[in-house]
N, C-alpha and C positions, 0 to 999 in steps of 0.2 A: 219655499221651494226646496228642494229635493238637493244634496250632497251631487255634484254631478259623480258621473261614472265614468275614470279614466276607463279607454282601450287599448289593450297590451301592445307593446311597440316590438319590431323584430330588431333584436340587437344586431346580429349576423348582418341584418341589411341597412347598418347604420343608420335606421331609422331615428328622427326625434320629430317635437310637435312646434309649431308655430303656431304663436297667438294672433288674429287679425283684429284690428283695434278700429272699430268701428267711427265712423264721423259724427262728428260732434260741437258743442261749442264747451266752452269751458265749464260751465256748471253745468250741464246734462247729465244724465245717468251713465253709466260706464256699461259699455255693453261690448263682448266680446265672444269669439268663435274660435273654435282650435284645427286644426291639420296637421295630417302626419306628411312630413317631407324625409326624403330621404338625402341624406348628407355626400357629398362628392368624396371620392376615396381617395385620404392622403396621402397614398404611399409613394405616387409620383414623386410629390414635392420633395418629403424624405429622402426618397431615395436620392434624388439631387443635389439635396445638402450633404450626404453622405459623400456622396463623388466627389465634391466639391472638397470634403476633407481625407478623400483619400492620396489627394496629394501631399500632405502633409505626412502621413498615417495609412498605409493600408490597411493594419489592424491596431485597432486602438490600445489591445493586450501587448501586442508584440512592439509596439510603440514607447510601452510603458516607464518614460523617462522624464515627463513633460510636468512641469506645475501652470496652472492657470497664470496670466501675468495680475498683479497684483491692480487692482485699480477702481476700485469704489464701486461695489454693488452691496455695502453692509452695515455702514456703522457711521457716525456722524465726523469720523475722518472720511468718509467713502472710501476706504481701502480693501479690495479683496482678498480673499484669504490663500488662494493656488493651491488646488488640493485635486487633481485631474485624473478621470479612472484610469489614462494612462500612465499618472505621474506626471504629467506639465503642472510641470510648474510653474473815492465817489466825486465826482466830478462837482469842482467849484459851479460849473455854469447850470447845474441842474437849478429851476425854481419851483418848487410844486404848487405855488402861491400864485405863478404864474404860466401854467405848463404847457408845453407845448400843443400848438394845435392838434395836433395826432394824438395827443392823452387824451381829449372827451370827442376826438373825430372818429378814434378808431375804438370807441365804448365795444362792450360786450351787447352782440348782437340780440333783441328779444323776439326775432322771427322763428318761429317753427324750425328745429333742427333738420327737418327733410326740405324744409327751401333755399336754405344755404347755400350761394353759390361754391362755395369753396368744399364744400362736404365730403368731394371726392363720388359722389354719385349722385348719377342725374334723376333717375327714379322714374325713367320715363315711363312707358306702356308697352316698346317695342316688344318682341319676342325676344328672346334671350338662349340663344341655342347650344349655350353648355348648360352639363347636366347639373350645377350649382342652384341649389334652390336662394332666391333671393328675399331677403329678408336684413333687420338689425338686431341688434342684441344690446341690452341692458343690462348694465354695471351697477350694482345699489347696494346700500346698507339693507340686511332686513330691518334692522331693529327689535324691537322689542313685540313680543307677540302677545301682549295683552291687550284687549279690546281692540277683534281683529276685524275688519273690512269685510262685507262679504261683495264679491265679482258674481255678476249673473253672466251665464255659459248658454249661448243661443246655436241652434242648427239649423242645417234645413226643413225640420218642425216646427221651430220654435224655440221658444226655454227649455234649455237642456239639464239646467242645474245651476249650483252655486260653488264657487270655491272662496275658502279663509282666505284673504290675504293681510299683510300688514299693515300698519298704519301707513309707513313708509312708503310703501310700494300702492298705494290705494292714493296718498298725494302726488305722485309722482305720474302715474296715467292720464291725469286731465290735463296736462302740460306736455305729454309726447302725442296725442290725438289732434289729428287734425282736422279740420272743418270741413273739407267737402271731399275726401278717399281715405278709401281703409290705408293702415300701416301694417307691416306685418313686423312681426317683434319675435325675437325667444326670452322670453325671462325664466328665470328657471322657478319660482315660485305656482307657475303657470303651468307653464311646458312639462314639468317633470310633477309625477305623482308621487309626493311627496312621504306618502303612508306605506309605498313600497319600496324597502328597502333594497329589494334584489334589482330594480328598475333604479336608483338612485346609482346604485355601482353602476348600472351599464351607462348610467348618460353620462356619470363622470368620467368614464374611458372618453366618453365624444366632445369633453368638453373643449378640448384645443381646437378640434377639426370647427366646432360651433363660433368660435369667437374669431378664431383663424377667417374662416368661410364671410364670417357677417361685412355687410355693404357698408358698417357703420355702427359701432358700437360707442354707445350714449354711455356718460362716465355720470348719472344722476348722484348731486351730497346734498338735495335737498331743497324745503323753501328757501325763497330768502327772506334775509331779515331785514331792518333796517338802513343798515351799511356795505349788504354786499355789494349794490352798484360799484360801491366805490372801492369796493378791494378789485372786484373786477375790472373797474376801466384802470385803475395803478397796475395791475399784472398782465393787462394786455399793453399798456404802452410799456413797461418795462420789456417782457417779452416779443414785441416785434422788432426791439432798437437791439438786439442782441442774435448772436449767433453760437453754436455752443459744440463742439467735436469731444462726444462723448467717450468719446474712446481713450483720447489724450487728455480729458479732464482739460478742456483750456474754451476759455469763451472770447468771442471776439465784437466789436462794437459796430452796426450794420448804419449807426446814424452819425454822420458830419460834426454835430451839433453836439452831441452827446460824446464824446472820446472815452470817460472816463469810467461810462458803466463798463467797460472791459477793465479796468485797474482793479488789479484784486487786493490794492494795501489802502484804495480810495472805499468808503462807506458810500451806501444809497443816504442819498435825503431824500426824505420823506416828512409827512405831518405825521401827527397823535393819531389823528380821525385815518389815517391812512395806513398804519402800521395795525392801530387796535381792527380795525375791518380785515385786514389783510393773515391778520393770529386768526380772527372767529373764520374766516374760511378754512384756512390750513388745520383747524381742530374738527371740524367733521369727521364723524365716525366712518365715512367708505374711507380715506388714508389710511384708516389700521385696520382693516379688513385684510385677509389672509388671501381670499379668493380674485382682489381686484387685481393683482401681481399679472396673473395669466389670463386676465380678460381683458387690460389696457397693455401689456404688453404681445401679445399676439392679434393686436385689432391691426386690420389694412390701413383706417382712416377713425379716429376717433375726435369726441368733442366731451366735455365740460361742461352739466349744466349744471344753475340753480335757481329753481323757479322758471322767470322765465331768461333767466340769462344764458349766453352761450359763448363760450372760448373754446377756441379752437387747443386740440392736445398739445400740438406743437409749439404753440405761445406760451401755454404754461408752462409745460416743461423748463421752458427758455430763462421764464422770469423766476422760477425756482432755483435754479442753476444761478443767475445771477444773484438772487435773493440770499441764498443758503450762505456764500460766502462773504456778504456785503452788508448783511443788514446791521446796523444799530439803532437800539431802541432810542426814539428823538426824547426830549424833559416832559412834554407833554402826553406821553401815552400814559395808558394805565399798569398798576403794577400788574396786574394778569397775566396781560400781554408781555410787560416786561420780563417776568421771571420766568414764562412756560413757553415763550417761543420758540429756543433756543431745541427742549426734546420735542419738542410739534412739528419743529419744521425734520427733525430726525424721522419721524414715520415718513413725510410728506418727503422728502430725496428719498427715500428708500423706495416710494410709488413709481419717481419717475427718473428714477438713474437705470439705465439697462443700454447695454450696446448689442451687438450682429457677435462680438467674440464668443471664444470658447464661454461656455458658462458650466460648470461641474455642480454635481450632487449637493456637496458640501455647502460649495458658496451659493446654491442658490435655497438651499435650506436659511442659513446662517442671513441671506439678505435679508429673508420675511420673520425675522426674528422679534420683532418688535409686534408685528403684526396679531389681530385677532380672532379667533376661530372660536366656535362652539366646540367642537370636536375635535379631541388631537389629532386623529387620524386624517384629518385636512390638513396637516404639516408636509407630508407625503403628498397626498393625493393631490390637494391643490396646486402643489406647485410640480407636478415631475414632466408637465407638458416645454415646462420652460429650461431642465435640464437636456444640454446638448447632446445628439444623434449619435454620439461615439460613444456615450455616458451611458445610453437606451441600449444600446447593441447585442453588447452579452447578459445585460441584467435585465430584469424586467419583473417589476412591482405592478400586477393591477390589484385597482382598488375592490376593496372589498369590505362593506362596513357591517358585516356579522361575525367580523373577528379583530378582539381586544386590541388595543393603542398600544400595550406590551408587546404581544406577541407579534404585529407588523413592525414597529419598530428593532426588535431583536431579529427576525426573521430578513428584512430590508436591509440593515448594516451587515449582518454576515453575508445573507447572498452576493451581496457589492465587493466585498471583499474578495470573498472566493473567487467571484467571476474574473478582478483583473489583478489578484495575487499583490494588491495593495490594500498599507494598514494608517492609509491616509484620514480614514474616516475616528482615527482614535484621538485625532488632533482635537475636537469637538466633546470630548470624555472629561467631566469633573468628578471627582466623586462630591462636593460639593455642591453638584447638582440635580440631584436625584427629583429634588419636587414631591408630588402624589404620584411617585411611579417606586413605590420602597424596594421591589421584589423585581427594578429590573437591573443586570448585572452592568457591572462597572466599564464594562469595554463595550457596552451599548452608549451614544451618546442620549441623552434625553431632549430630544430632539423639540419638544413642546415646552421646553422653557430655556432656551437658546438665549432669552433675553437677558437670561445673570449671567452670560457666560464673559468672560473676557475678550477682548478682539482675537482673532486668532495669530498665530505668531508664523512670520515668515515662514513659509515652505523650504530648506534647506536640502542638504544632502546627508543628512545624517547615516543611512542604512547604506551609503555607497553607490547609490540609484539601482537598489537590487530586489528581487520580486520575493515577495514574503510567502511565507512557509508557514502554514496555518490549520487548523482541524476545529471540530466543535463537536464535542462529546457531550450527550444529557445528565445533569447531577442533580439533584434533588429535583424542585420544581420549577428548577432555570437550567442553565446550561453552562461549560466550561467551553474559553476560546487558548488554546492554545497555541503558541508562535516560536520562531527560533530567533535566537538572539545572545545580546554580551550583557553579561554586568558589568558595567561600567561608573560604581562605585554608590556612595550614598549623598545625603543631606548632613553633613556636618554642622552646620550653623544658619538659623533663619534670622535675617535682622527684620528689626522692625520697622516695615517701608509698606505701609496698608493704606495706598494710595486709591481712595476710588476716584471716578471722573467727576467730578465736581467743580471745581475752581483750580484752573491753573497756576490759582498763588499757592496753592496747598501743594501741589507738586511742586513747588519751589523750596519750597519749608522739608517734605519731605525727603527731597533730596540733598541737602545741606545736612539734617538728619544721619540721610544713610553716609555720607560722605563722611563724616566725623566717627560714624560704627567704626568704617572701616578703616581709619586712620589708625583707632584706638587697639584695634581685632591685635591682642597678644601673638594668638595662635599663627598668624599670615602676617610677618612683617613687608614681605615681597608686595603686599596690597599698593605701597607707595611707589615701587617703580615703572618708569613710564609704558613696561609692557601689559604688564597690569592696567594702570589709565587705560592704556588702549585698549583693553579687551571687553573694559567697565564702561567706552564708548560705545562700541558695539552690541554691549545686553542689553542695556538703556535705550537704547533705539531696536532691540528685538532684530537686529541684522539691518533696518530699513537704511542704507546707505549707499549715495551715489555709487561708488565706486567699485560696487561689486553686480553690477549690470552692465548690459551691452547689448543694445546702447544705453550709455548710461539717463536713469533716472533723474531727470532735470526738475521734478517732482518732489527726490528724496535730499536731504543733505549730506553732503559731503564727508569722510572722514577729520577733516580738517577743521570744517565748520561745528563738529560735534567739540573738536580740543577746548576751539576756543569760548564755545555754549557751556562743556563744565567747568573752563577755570574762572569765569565770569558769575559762575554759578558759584565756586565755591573762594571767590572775594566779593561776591558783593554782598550791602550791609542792610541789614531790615529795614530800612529807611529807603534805600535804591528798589528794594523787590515790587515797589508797584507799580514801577516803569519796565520793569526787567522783562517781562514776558515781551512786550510790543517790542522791545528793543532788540532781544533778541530773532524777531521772527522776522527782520530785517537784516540782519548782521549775520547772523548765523544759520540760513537756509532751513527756516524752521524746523531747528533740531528737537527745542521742548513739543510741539506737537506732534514728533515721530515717536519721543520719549510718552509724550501722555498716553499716546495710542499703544505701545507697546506694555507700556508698565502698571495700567488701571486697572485694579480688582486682580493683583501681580502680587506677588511673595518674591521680594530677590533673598539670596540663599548665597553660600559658600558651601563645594564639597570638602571630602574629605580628602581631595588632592589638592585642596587649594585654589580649583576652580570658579567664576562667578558665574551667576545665571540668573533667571527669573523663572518662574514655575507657578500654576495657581495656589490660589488664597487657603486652601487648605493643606500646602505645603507642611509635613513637621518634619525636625531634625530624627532623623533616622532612616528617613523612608532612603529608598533603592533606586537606583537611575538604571537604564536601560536603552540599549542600542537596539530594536526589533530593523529584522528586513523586510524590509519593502512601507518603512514609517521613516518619513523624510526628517521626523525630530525627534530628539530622546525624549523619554516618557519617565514619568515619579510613578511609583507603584510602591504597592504594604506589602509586606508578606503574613500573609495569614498561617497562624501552626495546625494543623489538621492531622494531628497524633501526628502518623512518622510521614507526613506529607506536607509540603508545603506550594500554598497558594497564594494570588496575588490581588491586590485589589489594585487599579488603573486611578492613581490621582487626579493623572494630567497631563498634559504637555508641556517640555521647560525647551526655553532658550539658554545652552551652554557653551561658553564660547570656544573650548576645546573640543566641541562631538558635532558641531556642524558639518563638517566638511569632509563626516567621514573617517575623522581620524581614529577609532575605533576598530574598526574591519583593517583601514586600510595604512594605518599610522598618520602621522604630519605629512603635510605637504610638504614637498623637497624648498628649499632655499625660500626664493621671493616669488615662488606661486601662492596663487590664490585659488577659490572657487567663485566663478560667476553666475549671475542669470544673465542665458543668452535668448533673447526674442527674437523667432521667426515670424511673427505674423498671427494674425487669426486671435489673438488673446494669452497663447499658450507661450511657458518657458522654460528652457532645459539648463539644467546643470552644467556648465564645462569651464572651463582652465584656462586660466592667462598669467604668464611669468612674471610679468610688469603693464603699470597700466598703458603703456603706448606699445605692447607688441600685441601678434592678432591671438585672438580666440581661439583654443582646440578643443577639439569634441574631447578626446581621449584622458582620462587620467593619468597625468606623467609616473603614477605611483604603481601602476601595474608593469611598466617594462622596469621601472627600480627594480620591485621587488621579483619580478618571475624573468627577466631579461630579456633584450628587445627582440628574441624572435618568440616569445612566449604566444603567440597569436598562430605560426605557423605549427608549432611544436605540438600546443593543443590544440591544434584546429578548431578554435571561435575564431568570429570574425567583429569588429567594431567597424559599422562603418559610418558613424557620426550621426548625428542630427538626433541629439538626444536618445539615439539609441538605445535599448538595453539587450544584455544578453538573454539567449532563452536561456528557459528554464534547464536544459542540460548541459547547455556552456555554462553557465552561472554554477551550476553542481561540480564541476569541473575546476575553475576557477577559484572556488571557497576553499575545496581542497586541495590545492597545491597553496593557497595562499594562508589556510590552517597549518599545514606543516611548516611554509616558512616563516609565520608569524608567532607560531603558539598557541595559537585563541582557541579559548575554551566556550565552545558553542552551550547556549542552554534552553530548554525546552519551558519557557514559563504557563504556567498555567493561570488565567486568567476568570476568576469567577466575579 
């Protein structure tokens, strides 16, 4: 039979194809039919969320004060990174030997996913009088495309044609087919003509509205095998006894009987046969799939199959959330299981950690980092349905796959830039990192191998919360970004602290290590005073500490609890260090796990004013620190010689603990002020000021009536009126210079290639 022949879809009219999956029984022939439906138009709904945030925000630019609040959509801390276009920034009684009735009462269902009572649709016959065309949609690994399936394509003639499918997706149909009425399905293997490129951009514009829209989106990872019964009935009875407020990171225990699955310092029990089942499900290749990100998180109602099993999304999720923070490997599992659980279960939270908050560019790039694509250019695309409506506003990237992974990459970070006059997106920048992208420049991040990069480092106030000043001029066969900013000194000294994430005994070691450098450091005897400590507290944990949020982070550790994490750190004896880690994650409000997350695949450093910091792994002594506005943290840069010009190459990002807070632009903070993150709501969090921890919050920098005096606001006519505000752009023009003349600061024009 004959190749079939797609018919052209009208993009304009949001048109796409639904597959109708003909009845059948299980071993019969697979025989299918296609239509063109036309898709409901989102912009309602948009618009709605919009309004929704324009309470917060009228305009997201003029906003631009805010970091994301930080809270696990990215890395096996689950911590966010806040990088916002506007600048927001086991229970003794468990038996598994003997388990509860509900652990093999409440097994994974193996009824046809469309008769589910719980599916969230009924699937009746009625008529249906909104214009939503009704259908599901299917989430799947392709696999591999060798020795591929062919589907026969029938009409109202007859046999219309053939189409390749995969092996994957050809298993997977005789399992979603039901016996006695058609289904109607969008796969995209199917629905989209694959051979045409210009038709693949347009359906990928539709793909939110598609999975958004569907009745019921099937999360297919495949047959099963031998033991998935059992990882599935263990992950549904874990998952139903559980409740989980993703937003707060906190889980709560929904069974009488059980107390302790909510304890998060109690371990799951479990068997061998129960944990090895439980790794082979969590290692299926749809988990590190790039595209599942925005078709299980934008589904109304989704399910989990394999084979013929079925859990419902919201159970899984559940028993993940438990799982992730609970699990140990019991004596009887296998080494397999034992040693690769641990980054498996890393993809598998990254599928299904997502809340309703803000979610920005950055962090939702930086989530699906781990994740797998064909195509860089699905780094972008695949995910930009799931960056937030304030983020879409002024920018806007559609996809387009007849032009290079460079070029949208370089073109997508400066546009974003330009658009909200933020150089948040540099925090993402290794040089380090380049990959097979040799020829793209340094202040582009490489956004398709996110997965070396280091966690990202608190969102701060470095630039003073002020809107960056930016151009990009063509030089050779890339491009120059240029920015306005301070030098604020160099790399004097890198000690040797090349801590990757591996074993938290090694960050034990390595820090004892650095702690001896620095004792010994001739150059900086001041290293040993307790202002010093303190400040070697706070670069070690990358800023993550209670006490500088409000409310405060119940989540982070404390100032206090960091003291006593490094003096315990640095008496205790190789002999104590293999109790040291549990001990402390008890005692000391798990300060080594704020420190692992901040300091892994890290360079800590000394300047040459005697400052501490961390910066990435390709850190070297000489390189140049920098203050850019409207970039919440100073940045390592080279200077390149270019006869009588000088350019710069973008290292990184460092945590310095004298240039967080602004002190650059704007000097120290007066007496026993500080700088906070203040949460409104919604995910987002702004910079502001508190004199001590028990007085309230001010929007205002006490450091602009210091230096320009308290009628400085009437005299130049700006106005601050709080709520993370920033000034515009010609108040802010206004404000630099009068605060240039009464500070001195020598502004510089860095060129960035």
């Amino acid at each position: 039979m004959a190749p079939y022949t797609y018919q052209p879809l009208n993009e304009s009219a949001r048109e796409t194809r639904i597959m109708v999956l003909h009845p059948g029984l299980l071993t019969d022939e697979l025989c299918v039919s296609l239509e063109t439906v036309v898709l409901a138009n989102s912009e309602d709904s948009e618009e709605s969320e919009e309004s929704e945030d324009s309470e917060q925000s009228e305009d997201s630019e003029e906003s631009a004060g805010s970091e994301e609040l930080e809270g696990g959509a990215n890395n096996s801390e689950h911590v966010n990174d806040g990088d916002s276009a506007d600048g927001a920034n086991v229970d003794d009684g468990l038996d598994y030997s003997d388990p509860d009735p509900d652990h093999t009462g409440n097994s994974a269902s193996e009824c046809p996913v469309e008769d589910q009572d719980d599916s969230g649709n009924d699937h009746d016959d009625t008529e249906d009088e909104s214009p939503r065309p009704r259908f599901e949609a299917l989430s799947y690994a392709w696999g591999s495309r060798d020795y591929p399936s062919v589907l026969k394509i029938v009409d109202e003639c007859g046999e219309a044609g053939t189409i390749a499918i995969t092996k994957n997706l050809a298993e997977a149909l005789p399992y979603l087919r039901l016996a006695d009425k058609e289904r109607r399905l969008w796969i995209d293997a199917v629905c989209v003509n694959q051979q045409d490129i210009v038709e693949r951009s347009s359906q990928v514009k539709l793909m939110a509205s598609i999975f958004g829209q569907a009745e019921l989106v099937i999360a297919w990872i495949g047959l099963e095998s031998s033991d998935s019964r059992v990882a599935f009935d263990y992950l549904v009875w874990v998952g139903t006894k559980v409740a989980v407020d993703w937003g707060g990171e906190k889980m709560s225990s929904t069974s009488e009987d059980h107390p302790g699955l909510a304890d998060d310092y109690e371990y799951l029990k479990l068997s061998g046969a129960e944990y090895d089942a439980t790794y082979y499900i969590f290692n299926r290749p749809w988990f590190r799939r790039l595209w599942v990100k925005q078709e299980i998180q934008l589904a109304r109602t989704a399910r989990l199959m394999c084979g013929s099993l079925v859990m419902d999304w919201t159970t899984f999720r559940n028993a993940v959330y438990c799982f992730y923070g609970k699990h140990k490997a019991p004596t009887s599992s296998t080494e397999v299981a034992h040693s690769l659980m641990s980054m498996t279960l890393d993809y598998v939270y990254g599928v299904v950690h997502y809340t309703s908050e803000y979610i920005t560019l950055g962090a939702t790039l930086l989530a699906a980092r781990f994740c797998i694509c064909e195509d860089p250019l699905d780094r972008f695309y695949g995910l930009m349905s799931l960056v937030h409506s304030n983020e879409r506003q002024n920018w806007n990237v559609q996809p387009d796959y007849t032009l290079s992974a460079r070029r949208v990459y370089e073109e997508a970070t400066y546009s974003y830039m330009d658009a909200y006059k933020n150089l948040q997106l540099l925090r993402y920048c290794d040089i380090g990192n380049k990959g097979h992208f040799p020829g793209l420049p340094t202040w582009v991040p490489n956004w398709n191998r996110l997965d070396t990069l280091a966690a990202p480092l608190t969102s701060m106030s470095a630039d003073g919360n002020s809107r960056a000043s930016l151009n990009r001029r063509q030089w050779q066969d890339s491009s120059i970004l240029t920015c306005k900013g301070l030098n604020t000194g160099s790399v004097q000294t890198v000690f040797e602290f090349r801590y990757v994430k591996e074993d938290r005994q090694d960050l034990v070691i390595e820090l004892r290590r650095l702690f001896s450098s620095l004792k010994t450091h001739l150059g900086h005897p001041e290293v040993n005073s307790e202002g010093s400590r303190s400040a070697l507290r706070r670069v070690l944990a990358g800023g993550r500490l209670r006490d500088y949020y409000d409310p405060p982070r119940v989540d982070y550790p404390t100032e206090q609890a960091g003291k006593g994490a490094i003096d315990q750190l640095l008496d205790v004896t190789q002999a104590d260090s293999d109790c040291l880690n549990e001990l402390m994650m008890r005692q000391y409000d798990d300060y080594p796990v704020h420190v692992d997350y901040a300091c892994a695949a890290r360079a800590f450093f000394i300047t040459d004013g005697g400052h501490l910091g961390i910066g990435p792994m390709a850190l070297a002594e000489g390189d140049r620190l920098c203050v850019l506005l409207g970039c919440r943290v100073p940045l390592a840069i080279r200077p390149l010689q270019n006869g009588s010009s000088i350019t710069y190459q973008v290292v990184g990002a460092c945590y310095v603990d004298s240039l967080m807070a602004g002190e650059a632009i704007l000097g120290p903070l007066p007496g026993s002020w500080r700088l906070v993150h203040k949460a409104l709501g919604g995910g987002r969090v702004y910079p502001a000021f508190r004199e001590a921890p028990t007085s309230a919050t001010e929007w205002e920098d006490p450091r602009w009536r210091l230096l320009l005096g308290e009628d400085y606001q009437e005299r130049l006519q700006v106005t601050h009126p709080g709520d993370g505000y920033r000034f515009t752009q010609e108040e802010q023009d206004i404000l630099l210079g009068e605060l240039t003349k009464k500070r001195g600061l020598e502004w510089t024009e860095f060129s960035f290639v």
